[in-house]
PDB file of N, CA, C and O in Angstrom:
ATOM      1  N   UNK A   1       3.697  -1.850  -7.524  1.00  0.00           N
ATOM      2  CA  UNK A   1       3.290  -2.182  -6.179  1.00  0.00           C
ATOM      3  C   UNK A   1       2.363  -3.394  -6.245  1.00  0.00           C
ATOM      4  O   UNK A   1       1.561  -3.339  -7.178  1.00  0.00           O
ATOM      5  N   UNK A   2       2.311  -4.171  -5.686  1.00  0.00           N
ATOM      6  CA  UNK A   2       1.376  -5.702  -5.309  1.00  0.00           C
ATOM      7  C   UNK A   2       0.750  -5.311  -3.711  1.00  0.00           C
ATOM      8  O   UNK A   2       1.315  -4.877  -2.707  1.00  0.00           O
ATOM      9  N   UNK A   3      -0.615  -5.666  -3.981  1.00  0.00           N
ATOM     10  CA  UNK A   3      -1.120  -6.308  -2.517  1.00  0.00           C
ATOM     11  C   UNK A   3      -1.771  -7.297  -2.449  1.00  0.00           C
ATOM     12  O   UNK A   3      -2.552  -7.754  -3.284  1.00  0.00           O
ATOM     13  N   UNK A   4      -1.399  -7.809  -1.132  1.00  0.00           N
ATOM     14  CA  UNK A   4      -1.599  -9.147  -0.452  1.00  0.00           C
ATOM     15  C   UNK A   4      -2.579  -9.148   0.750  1.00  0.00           C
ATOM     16  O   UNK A   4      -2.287  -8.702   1.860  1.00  0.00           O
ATOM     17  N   UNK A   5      -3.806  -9.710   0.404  1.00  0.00           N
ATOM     18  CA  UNK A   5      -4.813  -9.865   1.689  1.00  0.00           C
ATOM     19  C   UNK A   5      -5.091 -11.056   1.936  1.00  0.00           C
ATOM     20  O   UNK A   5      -5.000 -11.955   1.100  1.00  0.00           O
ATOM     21  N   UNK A   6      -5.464 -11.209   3.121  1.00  0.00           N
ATOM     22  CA  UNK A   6      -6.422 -11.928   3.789  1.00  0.00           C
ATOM     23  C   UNK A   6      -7.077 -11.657   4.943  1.00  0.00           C
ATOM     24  O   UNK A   6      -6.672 -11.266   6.037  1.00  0.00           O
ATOM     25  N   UNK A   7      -8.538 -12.022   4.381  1.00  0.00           N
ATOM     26  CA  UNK A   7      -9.798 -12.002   5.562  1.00  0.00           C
ATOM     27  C   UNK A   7      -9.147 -12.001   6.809  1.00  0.00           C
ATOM     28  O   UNK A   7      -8.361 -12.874   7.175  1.00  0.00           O
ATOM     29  N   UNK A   8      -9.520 -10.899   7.530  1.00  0.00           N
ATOM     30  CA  UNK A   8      -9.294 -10.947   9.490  1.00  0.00           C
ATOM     31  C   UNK A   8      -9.871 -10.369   9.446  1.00  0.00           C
ATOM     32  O   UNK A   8     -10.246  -9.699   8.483  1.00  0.00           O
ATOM     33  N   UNK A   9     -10.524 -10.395  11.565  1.00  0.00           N
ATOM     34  CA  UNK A   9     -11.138  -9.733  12.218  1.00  0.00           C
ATOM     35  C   UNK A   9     -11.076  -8.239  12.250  1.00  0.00           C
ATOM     36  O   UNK A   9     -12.136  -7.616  12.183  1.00  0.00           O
ATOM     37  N   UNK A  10      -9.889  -7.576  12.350  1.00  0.00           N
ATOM     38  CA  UNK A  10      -9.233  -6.520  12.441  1.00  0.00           C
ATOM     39  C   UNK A  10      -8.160  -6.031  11.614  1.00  0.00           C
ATOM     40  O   UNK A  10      -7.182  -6.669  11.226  1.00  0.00           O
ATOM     41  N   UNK A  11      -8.466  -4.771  11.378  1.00  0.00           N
ATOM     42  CA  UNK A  11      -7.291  -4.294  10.341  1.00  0.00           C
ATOM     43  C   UNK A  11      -6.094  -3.906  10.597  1.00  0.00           C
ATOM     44  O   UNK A  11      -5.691  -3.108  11.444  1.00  0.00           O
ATOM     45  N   UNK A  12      -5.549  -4.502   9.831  1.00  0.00           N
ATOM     46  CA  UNK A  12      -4.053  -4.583  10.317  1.00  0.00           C
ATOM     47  C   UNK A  12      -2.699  -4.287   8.452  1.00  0.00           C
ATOM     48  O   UNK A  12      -2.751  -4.643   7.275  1.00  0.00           O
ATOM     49  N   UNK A  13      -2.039  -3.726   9.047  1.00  0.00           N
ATOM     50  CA  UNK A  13      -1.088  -3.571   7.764  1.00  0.00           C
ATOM     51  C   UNK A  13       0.060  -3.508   7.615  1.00  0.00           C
ATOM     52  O   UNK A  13       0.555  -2.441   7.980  1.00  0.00           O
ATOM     53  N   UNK A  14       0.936  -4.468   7.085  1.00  0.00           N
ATOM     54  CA  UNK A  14       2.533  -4.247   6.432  1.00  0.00           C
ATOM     55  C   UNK A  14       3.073  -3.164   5.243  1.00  0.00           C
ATOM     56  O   UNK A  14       2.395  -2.446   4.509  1.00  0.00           O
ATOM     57  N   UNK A  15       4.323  -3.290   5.313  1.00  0.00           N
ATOM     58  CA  UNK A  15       4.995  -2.640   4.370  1.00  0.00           C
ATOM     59  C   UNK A  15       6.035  -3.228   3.799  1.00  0.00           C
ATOM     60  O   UNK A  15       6.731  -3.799   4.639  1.00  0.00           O
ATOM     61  N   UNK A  16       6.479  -3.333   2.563  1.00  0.00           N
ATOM     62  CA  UNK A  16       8.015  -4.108   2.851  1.00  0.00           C
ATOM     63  C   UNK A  16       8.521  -3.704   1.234  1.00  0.00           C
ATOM     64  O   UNK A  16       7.752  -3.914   0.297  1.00  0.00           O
ATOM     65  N   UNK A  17       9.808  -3.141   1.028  1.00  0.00           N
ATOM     66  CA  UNK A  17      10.365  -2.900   0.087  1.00  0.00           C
ATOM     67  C   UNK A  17      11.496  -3.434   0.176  1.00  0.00           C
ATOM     68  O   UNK A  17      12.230  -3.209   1.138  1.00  0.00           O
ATOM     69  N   UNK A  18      11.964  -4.562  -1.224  1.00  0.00           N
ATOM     70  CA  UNK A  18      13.112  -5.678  -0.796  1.00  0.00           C
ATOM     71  C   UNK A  18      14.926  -4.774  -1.221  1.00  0.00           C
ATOM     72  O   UNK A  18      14.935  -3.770  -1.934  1.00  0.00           O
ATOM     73  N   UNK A  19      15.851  -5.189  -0.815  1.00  0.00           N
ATOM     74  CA  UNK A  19      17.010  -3.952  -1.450  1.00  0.00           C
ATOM     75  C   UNK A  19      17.085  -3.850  -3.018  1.00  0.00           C
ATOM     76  O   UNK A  19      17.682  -2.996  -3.674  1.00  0.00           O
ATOM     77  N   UNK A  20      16.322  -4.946  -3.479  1.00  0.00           N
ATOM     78  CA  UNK A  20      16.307  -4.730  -4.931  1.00  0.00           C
ATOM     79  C   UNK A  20      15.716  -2.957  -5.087  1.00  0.00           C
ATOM     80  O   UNK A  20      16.340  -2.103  -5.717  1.00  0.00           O
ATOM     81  N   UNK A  21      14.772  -2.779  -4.561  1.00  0.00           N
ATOM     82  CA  UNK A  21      14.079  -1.418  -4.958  1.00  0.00           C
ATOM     83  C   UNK A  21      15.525  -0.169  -5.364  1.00  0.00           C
ATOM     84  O   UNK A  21      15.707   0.456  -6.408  1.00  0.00           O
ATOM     85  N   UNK A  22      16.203  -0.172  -4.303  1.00  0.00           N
ATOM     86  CA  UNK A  22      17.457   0.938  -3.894  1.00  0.00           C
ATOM     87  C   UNK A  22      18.080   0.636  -2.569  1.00  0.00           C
ATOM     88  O   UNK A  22      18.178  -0.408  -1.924  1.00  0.00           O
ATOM     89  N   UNK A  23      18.558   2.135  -2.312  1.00  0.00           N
ATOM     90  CA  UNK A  23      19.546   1.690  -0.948  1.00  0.00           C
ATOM     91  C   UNK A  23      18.677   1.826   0.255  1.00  0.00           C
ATOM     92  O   UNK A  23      17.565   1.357   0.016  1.00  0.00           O
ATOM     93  N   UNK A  24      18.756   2.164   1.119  1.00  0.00           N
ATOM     94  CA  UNK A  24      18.432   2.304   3.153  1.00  0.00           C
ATOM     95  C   UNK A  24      17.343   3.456   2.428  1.00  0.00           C
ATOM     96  O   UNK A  24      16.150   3.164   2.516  1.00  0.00           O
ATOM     97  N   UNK A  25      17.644   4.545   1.829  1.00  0.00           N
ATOM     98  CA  UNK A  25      17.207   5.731   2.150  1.00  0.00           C
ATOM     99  C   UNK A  25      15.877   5.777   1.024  1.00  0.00           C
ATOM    100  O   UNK A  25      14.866   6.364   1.409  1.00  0.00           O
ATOM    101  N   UNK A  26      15.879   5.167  -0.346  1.00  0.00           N
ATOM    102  CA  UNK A  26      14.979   5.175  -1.086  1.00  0.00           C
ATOM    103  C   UNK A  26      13.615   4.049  -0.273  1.00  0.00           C
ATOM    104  O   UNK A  26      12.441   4.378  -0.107  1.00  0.00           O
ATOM    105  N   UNK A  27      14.312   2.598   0.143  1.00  0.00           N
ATOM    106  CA  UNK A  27      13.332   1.856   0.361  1.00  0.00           C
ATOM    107  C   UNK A  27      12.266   2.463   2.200  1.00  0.00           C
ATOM    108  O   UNK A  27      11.262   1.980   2.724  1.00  0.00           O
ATOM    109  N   UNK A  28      13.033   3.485   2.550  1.00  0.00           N
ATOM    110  CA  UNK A  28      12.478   4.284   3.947  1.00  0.00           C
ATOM    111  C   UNK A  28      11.754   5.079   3.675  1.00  0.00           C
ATOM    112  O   UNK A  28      10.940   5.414   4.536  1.00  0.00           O
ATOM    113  N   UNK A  29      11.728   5.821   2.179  1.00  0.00           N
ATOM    114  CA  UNK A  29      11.421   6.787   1.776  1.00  0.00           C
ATOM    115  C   UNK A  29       9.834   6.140   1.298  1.00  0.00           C
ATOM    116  O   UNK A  29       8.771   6.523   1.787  1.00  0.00           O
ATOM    117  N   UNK A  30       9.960   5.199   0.352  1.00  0.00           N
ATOM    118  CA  UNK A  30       8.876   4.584  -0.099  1.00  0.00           C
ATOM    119  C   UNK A  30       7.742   3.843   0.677  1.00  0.00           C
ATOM    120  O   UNK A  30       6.573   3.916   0.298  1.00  0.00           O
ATOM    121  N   UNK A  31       8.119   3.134   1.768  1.00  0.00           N
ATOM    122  CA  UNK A  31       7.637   2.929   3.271  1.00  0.00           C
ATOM    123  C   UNK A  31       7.005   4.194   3.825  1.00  0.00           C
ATOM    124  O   UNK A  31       5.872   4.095   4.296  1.00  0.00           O
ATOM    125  N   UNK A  32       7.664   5.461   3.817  1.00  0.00           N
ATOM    126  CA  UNK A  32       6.687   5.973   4.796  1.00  0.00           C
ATOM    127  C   UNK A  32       5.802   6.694   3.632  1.00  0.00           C
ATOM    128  O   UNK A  32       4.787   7.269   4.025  1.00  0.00           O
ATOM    129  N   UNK A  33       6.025   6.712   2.554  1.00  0.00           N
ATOM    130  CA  UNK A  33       5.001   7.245   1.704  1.00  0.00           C
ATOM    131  C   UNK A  33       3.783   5.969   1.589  1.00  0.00           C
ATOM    132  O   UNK A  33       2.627   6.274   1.884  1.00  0.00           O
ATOM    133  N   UNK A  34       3.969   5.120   1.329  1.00  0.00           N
ATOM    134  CA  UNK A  34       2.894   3.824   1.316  1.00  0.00           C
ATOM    135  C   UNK A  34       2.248   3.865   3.044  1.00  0.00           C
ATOM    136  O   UNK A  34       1.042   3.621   3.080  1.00  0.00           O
ATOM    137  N   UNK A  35       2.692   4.050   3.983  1.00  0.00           N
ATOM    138  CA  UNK A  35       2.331   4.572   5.319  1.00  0.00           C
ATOM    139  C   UNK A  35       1.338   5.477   5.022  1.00  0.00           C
ATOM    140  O   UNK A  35       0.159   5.159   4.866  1.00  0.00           O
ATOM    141  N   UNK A  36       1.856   6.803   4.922  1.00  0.00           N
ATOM    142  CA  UNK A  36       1.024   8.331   4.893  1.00  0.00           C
ATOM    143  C   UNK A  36       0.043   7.788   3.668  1.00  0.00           C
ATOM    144  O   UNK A  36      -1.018   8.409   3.615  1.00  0.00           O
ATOM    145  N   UNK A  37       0.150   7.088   3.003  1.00  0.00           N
ATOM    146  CA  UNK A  37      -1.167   6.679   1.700  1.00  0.00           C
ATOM    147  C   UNK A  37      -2.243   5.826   2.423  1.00  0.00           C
ATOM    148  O   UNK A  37      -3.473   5.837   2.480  1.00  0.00           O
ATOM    149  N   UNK A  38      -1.272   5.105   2.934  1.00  0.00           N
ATOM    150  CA  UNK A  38      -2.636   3.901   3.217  1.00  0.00           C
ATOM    151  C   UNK A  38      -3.646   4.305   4.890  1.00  0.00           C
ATOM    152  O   UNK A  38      -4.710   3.811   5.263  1.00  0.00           O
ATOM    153  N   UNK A  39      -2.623   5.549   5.687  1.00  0.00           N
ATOM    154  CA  UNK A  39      -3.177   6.514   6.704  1.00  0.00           C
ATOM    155  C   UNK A  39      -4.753   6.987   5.938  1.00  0.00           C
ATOM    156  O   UNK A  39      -5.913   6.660   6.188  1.00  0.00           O
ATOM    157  N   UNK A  40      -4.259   7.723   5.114  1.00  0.00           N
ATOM    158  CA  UNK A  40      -5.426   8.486   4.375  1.00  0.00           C
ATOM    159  C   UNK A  40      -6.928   7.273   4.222  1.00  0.00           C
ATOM    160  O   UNK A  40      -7.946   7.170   4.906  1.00  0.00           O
ATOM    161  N   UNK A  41      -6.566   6.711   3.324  1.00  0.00           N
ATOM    162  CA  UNK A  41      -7.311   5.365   2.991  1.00  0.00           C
ATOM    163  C   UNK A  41      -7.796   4.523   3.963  1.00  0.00           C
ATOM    164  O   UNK A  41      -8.884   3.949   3.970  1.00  0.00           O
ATOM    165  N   UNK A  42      -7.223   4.499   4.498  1.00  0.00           N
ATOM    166  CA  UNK A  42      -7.732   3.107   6.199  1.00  0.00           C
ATOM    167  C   UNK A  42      -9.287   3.568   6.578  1.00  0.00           C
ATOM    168  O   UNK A  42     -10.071   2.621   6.635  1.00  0.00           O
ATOM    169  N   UNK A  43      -9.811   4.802   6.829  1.00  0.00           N
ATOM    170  CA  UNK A  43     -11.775   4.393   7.004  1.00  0.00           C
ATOM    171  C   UNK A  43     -11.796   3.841   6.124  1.00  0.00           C
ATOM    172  O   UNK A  43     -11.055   2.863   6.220  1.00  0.00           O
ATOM    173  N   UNK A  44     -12.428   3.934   4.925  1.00  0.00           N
ATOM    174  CA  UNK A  44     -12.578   3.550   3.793  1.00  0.00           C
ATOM    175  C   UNK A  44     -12.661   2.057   3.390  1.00  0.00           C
ATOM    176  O   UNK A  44     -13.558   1.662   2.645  1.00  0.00           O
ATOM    177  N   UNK A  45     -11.561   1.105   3.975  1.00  0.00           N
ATOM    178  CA  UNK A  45     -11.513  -0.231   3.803  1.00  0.00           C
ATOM    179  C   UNK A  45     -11.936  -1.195   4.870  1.00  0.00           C
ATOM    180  O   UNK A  45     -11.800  -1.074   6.088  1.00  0.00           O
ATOM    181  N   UNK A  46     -12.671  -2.533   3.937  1.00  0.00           N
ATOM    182  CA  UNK A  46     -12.992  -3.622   4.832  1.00  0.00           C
ATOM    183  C   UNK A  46     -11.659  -3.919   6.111  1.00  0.00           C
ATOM    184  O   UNK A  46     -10.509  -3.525   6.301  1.00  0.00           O
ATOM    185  N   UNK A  47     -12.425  -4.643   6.633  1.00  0.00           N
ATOM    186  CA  UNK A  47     -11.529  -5.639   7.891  1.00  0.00           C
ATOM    187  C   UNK A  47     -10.183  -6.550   7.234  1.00  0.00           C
ATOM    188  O   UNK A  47     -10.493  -6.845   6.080  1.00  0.00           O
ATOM    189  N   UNK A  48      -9.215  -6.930   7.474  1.00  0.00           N
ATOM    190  CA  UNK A  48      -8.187  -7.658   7.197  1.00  0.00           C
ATOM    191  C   UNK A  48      -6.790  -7.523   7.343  1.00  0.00           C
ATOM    192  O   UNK A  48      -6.234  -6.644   8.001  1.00  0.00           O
ATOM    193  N   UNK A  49      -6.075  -8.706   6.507  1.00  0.00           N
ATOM    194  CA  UNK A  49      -4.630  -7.776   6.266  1.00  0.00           C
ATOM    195  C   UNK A  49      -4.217  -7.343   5.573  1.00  0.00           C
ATOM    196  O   UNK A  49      -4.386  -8.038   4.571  1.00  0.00           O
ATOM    197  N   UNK A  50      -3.437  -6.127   5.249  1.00  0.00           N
ATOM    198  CA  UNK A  50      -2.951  -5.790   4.019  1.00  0.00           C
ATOM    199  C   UNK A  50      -1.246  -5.981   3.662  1.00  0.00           C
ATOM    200  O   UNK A  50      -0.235  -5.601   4.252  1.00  0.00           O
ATOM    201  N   UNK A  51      -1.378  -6.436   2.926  1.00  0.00           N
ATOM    202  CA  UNK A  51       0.782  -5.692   2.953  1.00  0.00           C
ATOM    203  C   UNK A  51       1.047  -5.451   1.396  1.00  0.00           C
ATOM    204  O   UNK A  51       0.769  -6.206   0.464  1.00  0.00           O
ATOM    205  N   UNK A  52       1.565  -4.389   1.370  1.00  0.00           N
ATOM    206  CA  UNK A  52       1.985  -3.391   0.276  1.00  0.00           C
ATOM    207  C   UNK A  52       3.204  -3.761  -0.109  1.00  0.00           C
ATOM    208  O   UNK A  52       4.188  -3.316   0.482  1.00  0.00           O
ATOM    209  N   UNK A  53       3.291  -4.400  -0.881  1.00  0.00           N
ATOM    210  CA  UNK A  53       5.018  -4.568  -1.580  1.00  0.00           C
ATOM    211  C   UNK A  53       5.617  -3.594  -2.722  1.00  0.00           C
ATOM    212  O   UNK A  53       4.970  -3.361  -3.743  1.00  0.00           O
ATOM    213  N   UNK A  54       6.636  -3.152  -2.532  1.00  0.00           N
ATOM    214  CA  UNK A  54       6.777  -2.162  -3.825  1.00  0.00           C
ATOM    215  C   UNK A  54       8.118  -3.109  -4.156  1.00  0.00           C
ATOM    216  O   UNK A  54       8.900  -3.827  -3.532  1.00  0.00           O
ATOM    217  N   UNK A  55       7.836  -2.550  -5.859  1.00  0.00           N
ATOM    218  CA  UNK A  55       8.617  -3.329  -6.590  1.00  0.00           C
ATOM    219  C   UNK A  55       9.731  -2.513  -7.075  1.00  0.00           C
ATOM    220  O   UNK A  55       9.779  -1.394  -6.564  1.00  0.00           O
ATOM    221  N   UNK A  56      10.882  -2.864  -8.161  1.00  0.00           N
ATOM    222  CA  UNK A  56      11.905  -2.265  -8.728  1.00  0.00           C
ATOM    223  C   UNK A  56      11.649  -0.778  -8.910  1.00  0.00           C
ATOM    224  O   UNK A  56      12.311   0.171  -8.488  1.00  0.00           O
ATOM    225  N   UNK A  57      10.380  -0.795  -9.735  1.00  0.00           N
ATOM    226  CA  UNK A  57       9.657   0.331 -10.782  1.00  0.00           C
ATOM    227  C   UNK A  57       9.608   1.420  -9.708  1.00  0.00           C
ATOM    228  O   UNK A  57       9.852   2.598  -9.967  1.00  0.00           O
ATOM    229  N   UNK A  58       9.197   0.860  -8.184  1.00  0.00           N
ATOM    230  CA  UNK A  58       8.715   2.248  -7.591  1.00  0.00           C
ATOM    231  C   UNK A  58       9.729   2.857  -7.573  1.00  0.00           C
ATOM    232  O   UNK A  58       9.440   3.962  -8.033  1.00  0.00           O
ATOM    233  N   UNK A  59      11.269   2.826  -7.204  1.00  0.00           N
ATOM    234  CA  UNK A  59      12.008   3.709  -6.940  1.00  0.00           C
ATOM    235  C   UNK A  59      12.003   4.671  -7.834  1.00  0.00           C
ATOM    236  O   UNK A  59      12.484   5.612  -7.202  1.00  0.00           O
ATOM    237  N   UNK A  60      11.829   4.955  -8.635  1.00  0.00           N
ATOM    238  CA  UNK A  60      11.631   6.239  -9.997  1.00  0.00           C
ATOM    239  C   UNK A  60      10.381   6.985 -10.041  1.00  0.00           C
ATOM    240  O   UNK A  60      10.002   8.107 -10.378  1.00  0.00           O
ATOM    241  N   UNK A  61       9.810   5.724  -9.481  1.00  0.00           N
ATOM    242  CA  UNK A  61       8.373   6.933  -8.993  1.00  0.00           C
ATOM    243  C   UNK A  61       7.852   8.242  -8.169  1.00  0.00           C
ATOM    244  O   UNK A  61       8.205   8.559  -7.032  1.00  0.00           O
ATOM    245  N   UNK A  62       7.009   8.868  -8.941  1.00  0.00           N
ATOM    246  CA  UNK A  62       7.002   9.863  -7.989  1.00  0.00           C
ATOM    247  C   UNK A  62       5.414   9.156  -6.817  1.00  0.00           C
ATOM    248  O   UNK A  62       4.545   8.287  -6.899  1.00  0.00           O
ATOM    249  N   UNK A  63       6.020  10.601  -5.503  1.00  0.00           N
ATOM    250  CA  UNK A  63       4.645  10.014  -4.465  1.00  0.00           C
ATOM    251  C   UNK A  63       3.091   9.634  -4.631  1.00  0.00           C
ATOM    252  O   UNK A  63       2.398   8.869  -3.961  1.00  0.00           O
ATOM    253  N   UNK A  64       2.746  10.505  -5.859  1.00  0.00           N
ATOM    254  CA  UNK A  64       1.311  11.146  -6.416  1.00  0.00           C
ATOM    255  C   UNK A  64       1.358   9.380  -6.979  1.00  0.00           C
ATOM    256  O   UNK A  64       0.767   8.543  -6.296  1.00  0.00           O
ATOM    257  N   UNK A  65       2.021   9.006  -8.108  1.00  0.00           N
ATOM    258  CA  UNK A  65       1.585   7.704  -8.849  1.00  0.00           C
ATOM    259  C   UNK A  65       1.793   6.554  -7.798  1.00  0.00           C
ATOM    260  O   UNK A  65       1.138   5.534  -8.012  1.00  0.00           O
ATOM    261  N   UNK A  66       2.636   6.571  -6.660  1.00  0.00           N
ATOM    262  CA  UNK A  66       2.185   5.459  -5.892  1.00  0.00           C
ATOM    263  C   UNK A  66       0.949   5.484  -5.096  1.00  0.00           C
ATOM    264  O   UNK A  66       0.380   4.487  -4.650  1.00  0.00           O
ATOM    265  N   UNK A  67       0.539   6.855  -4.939  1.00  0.00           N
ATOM    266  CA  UNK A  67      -0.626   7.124  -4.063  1.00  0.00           C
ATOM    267  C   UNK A  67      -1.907   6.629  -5.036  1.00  0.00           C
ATOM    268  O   UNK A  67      -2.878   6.089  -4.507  1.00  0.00           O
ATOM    269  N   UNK A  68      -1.850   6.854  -6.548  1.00  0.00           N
ATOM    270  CA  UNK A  68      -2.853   6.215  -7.301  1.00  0.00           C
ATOM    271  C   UNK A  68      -2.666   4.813  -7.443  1.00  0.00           C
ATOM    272  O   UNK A  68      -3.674   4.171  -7.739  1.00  0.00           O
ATOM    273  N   UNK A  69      -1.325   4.043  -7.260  1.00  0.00           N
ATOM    274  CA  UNK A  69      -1.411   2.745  -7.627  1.00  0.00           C
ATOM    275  C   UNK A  69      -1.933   2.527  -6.230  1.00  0.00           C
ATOM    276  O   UNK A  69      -3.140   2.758  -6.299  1.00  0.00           O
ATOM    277  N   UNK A  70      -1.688   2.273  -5.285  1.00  0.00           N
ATOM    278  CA  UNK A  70      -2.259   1.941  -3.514  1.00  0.00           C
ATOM    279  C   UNK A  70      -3.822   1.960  -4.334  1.00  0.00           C
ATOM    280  O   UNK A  70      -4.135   0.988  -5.020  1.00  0.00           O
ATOM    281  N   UNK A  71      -4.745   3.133  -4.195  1.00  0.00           N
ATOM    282  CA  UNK A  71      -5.839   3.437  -4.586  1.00  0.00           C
ATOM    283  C   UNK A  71      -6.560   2.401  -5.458  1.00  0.00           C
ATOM    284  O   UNK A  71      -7.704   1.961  -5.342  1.00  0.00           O
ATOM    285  N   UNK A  72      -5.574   2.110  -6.395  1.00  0.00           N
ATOM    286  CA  UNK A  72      -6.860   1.440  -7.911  1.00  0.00           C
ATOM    287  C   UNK A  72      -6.164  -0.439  -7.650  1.00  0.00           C
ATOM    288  O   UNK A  72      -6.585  -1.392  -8.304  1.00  0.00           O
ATOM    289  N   UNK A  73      -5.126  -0.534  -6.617  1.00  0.00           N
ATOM    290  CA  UNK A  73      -5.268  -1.917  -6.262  1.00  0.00           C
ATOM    291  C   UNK A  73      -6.253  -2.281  -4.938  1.00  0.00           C
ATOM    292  O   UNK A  73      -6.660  -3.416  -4.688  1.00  0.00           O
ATOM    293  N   UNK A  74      -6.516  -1.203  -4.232  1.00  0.00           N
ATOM    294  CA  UNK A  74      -7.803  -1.210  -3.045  1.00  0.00           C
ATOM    295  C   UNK A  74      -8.599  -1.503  -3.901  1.00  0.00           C
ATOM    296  O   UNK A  74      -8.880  -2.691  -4.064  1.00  0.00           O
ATOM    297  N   UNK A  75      -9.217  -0.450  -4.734  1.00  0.00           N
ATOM    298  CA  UNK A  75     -10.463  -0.349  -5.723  1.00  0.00           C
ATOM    299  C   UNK A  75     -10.384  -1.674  -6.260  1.00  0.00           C
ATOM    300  O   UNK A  75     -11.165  -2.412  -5.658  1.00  0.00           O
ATOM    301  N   UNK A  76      -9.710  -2.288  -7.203  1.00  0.00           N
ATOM    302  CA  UNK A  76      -9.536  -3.865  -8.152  1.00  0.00           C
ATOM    303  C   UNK A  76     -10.245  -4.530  -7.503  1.00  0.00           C
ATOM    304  O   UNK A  76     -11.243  -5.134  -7.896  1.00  0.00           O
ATOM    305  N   UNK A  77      -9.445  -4.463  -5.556  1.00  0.00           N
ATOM    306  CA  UNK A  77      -9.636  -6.215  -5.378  1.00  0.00           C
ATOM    307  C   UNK A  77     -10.795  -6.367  -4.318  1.00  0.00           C
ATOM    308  O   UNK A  77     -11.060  -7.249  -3.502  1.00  0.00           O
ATOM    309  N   UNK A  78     -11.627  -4.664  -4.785  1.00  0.00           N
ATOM    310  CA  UNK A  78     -12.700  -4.579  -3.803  1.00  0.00           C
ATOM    311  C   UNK A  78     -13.099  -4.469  -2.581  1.00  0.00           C
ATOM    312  O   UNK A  78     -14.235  -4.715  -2.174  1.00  0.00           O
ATOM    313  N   UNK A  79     -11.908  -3.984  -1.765  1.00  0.00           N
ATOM    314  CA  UNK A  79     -12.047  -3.664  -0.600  1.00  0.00           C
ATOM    315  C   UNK A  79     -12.618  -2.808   0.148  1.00  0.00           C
ATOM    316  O   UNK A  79     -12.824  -2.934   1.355  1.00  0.00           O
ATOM    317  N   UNK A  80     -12.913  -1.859  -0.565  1.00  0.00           N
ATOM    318  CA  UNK A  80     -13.505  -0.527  -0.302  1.00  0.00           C
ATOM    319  C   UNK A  80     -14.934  -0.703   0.342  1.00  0.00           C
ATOM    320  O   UNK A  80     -15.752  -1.351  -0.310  1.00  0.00           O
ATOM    321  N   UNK A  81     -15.322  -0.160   1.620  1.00  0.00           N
ATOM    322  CA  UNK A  81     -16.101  -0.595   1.895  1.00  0.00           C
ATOM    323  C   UNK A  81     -17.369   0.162   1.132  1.00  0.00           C
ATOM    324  O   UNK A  81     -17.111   1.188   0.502  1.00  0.00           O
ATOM    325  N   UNK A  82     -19.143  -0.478   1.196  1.00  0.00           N
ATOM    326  CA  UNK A  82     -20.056  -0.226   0.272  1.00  0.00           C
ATOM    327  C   UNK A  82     -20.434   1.277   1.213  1.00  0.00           C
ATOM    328  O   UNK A  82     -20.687   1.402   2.411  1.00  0.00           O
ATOM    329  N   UNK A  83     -20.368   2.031   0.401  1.00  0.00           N
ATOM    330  CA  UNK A  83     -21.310   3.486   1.013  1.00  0.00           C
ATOM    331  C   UNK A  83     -22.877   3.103   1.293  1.00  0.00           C
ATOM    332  O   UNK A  83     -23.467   2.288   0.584  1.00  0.00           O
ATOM    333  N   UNK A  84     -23.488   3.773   2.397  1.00  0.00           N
ATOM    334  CA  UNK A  84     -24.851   3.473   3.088  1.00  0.00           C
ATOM    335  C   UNK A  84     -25.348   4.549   2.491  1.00  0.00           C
ATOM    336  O   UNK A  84     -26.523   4.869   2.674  1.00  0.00           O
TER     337      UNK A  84
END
């Protein structure tokens, strides 16, 4: 999975899995799981945009390891907002 930000006012977020991943039903499948992940996660993060690309690899993946990759590429690129 790759993410792509930039600074905005408001948070806002894509999804996009290319047919390389699989067919209609894997790349829908992976979409609404990166959805229901990044649902969970959204307090949590600064202002901006996000978009979640999944790559070849995800289709073999299970939900749990995309839900940790989402997680530790938030965490990397520091988005997370600072606890008070």
């Amino acid at each position: 999975m790759v993410l792509v930000y930039t600074n905005a006012k408001t948070l806002r977020v894509g999804f996009s899995a290319s047919s390389k991943v699989g067919n209609a039903v894997m790349r829908n499948r992976l979409r609404r799981w990166m959805r229901e992940d990044f649902r969970i996660i959204r307090p949590d993060l600064k202002e901006g945009k996000y978009i979640f690309v999944a790559r070849v690899s995800a289709a073999g993946a299970s939900h749990a390891s995309l839900t940790g990759q989402m997680r530790s590429l938030v965490a990397r690129a520091g988005l997370l907002k600072e606890e008070k």
